[in-house]
N, C-alpha and C positions, 0 to 999 in steps of 0.2 A: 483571800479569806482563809481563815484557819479552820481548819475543820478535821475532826479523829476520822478515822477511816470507817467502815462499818466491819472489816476486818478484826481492825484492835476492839472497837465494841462490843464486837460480838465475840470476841475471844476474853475480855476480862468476862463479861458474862461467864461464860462456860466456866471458867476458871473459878472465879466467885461460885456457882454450883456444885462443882468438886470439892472445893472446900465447907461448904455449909451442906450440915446434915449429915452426920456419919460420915465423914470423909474418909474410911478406911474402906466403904464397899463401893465396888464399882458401880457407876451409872450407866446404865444401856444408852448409847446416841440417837435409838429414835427415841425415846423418854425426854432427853434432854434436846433433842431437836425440837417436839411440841411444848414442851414445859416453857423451853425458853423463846420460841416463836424464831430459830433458826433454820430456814430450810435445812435438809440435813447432807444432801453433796457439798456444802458451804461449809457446815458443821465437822465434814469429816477432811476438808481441807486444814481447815486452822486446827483442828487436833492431831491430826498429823505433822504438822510444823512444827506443834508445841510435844510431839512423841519424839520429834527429830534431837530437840534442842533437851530432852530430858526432864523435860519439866512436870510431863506427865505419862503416864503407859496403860497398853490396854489392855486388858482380860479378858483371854477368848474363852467362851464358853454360853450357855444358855442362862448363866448365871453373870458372863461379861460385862464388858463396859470400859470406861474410862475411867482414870482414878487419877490422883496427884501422884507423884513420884518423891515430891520433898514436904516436906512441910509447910502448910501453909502461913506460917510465921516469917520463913525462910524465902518467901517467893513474894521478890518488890514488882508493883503496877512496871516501873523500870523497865525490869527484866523482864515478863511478857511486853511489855512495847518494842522493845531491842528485837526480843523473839521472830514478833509479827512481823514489824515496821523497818528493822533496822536501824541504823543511829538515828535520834534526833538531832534534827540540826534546823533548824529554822530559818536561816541563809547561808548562800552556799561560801559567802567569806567567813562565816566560822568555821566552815571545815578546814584544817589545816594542809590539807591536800590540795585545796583551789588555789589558785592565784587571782586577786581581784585587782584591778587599776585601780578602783579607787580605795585602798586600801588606809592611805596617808591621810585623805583630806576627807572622809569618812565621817559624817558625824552622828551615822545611827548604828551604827559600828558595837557604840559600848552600848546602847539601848538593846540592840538585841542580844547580844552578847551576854546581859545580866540579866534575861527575861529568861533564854537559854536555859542558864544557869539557876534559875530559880525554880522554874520544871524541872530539872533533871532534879533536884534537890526536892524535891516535893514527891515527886513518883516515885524516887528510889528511897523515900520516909514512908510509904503508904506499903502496908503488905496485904495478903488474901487472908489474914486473918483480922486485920482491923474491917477491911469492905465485909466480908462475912459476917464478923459482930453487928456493925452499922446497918445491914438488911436485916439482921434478927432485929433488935431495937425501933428498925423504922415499921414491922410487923403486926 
């Protein structure tokens, strides 16, 4: 079965939050731990992964928080899943580093191959300013 992690969902969440609503001041993580219904040892994991990777940074202070680091224009669903998840690969014969026996006579091979390919092309069109807009709109 396919299924997102609750990692990557709860990490576009947070993300989407950073960027909606004044995204130039930081948000406190217990705020955005209850706001967003993320326990907050969870919360302070995947923002730390995503302080790792640059994609966001944190404001120490009584006035702290987390903040975006880029623009949220500049930041593809992609790139936070790469972040969290690491590559997408949907089977392990699309990765170019496996070796599969049945590589030749293969007939779901180019089926996943362009499904693949049609996700990465999708998440890396989507950025935290379109999901941003899309929640104000659906408000």
């Amino acid at each position: 079965m396919f299924k997102i992690s609750r990692r990557l969902d709860y990490g576009i969440q947070l993300m989407v939050a950073l960027a909606h609503e004044n995204g130039n001041q930081p948000k406190p993580t217990a705020k955005l731990s209850q706001s967003l219904n993320i326990p907050l040892p969870f919360l302070h994991q995947i923002g730390h992964t995503l302080m790792q990777s640059g994609l966001i940074k944190a404001m120490p202070g009584p006035r702290g928080g987390l903040k975006l680091n880029i623009s949220p224009e500049k930041i593809s669903i992609l790139q936070i899943a790469e972040v969290l998840e690491g590559p997408i690969c949907l089977n392990d014969c699309l990765n170019a580093t496996e070796e599969c026996s049945h590589n030749e006579t293969c007939s779901a091979k180019v089926m996943w191959g362009s499904l693949q390919s049609r996700i990465l092309d999708y998440l890396g069109n989507v950025n935290l300013d379109d999901l941003s807009k899309s929640m104000t709109s659906n408000n």
